[in-house]
C-alpha positions in Angstrom: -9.9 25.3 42.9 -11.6 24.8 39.3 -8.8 26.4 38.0 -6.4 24.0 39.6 -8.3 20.4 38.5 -8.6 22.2 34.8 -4.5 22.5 34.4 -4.1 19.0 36.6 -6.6 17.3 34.0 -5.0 19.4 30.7 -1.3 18.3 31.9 -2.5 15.1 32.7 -4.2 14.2 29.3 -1.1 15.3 27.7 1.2 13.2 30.0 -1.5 10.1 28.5 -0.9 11.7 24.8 2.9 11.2 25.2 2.6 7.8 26.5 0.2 6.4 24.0 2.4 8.3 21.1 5.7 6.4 22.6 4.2 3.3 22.8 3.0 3.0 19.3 6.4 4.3 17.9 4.5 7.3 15.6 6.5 7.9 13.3 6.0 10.6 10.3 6.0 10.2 6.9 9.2 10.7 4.8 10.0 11.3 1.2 11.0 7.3 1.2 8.7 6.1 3.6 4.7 6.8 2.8 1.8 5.9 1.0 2.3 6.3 -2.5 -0.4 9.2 -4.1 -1.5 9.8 -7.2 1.4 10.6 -9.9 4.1 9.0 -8.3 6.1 6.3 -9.3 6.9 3.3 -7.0 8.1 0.0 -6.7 5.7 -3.3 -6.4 6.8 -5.1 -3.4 5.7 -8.6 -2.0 7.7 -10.0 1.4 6.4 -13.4 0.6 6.5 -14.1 -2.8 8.2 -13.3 -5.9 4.8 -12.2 -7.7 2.1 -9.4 -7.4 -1.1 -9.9 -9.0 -3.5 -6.8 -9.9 -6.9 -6.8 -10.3 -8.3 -5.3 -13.5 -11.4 -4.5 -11.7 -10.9 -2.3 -8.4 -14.2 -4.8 -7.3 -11.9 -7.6 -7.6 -8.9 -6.1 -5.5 -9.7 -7.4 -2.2 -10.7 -10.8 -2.8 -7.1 -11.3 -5.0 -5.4 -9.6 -2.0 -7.1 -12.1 0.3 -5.9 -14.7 -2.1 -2.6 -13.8 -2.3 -2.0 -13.4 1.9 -3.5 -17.4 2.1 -1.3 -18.3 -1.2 -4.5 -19.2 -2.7 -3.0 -20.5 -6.0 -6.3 -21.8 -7.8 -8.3 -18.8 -7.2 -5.3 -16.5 -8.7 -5.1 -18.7 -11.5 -8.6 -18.7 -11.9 -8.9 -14.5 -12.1 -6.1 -15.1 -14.8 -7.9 -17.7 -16.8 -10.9 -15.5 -16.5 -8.8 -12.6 -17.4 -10.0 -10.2 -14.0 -6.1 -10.0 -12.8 -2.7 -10.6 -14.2 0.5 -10.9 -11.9 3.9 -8.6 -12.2 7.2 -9.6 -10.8 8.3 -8.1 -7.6 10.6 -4.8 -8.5 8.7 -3.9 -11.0 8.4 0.6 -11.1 4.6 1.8 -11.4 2.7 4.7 -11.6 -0.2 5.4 -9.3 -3.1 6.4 -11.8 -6.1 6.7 -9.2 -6.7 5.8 -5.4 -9.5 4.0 -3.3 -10.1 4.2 0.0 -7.1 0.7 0.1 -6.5 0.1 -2.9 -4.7 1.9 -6.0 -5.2 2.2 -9.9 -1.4 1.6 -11.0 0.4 1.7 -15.0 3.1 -1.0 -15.4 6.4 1.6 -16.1 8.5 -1.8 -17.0 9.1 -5.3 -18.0 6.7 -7.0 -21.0 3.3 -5.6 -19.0 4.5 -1.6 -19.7 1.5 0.4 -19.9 -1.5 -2.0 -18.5 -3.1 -0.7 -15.8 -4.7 -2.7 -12.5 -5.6 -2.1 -9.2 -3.5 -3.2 -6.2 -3.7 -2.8 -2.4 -1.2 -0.4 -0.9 0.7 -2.5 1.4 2.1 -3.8 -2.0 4.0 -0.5 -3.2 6.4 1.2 -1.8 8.1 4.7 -2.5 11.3 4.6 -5.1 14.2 4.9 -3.3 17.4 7.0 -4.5 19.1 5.8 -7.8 16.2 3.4 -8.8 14.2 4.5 -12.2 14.0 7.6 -13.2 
């Protein structure tokens, strides 16, 4: 009999494994589709807006992240007067220097800002995809 509730509550929790794996649409990482780690290139990304600001200072990072999700135009332009961020344009290629536990160290790869480095959060980059920068 124990035997029989043992395999009835093993299948069972696997049944609820399935379910809850369905449900949330898992899906694995690809080559084009993952968080970007140290030495690879990616691109900066920003669904609502044109512009991406990194913080010099990973301390900084999430309070300019914050400001940039409310479009909190006087704060950003106040870490830029006080020279603790700077903004890139969306498209521009980096390379991921160092991580944090959210955030990443990134180099500028293009554009007038080649070769500073900032800190960013990682919803902001994305892998390159195939026939961007080499």
């Amino acid at each position: 009999m124990n035997k029989l509730l043992f395999w009835a509550v093993f299948l069972g929790g696997l049944v609820a494994l399935y379910g809850v794996g369905r449900a949330w649409k898992l899906k694995p990482e690809t080559k084009y589709a993952h968080r970007l780690l140290k030495g690879e290139i990616g691109v900066v990304t920003n669904p609502a807006g044109d512009r991406v600001w990194l913080a010099l200072d990973k301390k900084d990072c999430y309070s300019i992240n914050v400001a940039m999700s409310q479009k909190d135009s006087a704060h950003l332009k106040g870490c830029e007067d006080n020279q603790t961020a700077f903004p890139v344009a969306a498209g521009t290629f980096v390379k991921v220097m160092g991580e944090s536990v959210s955030s990443l160290r990134v180099q500028v790869m293009d554009g007038p800002l080649a070769g500073k480095e900032g800190w960013v959060e990682f919803q902001y980059l994305r892998p390159r995809q195939p026939g961007e920068f080499q």
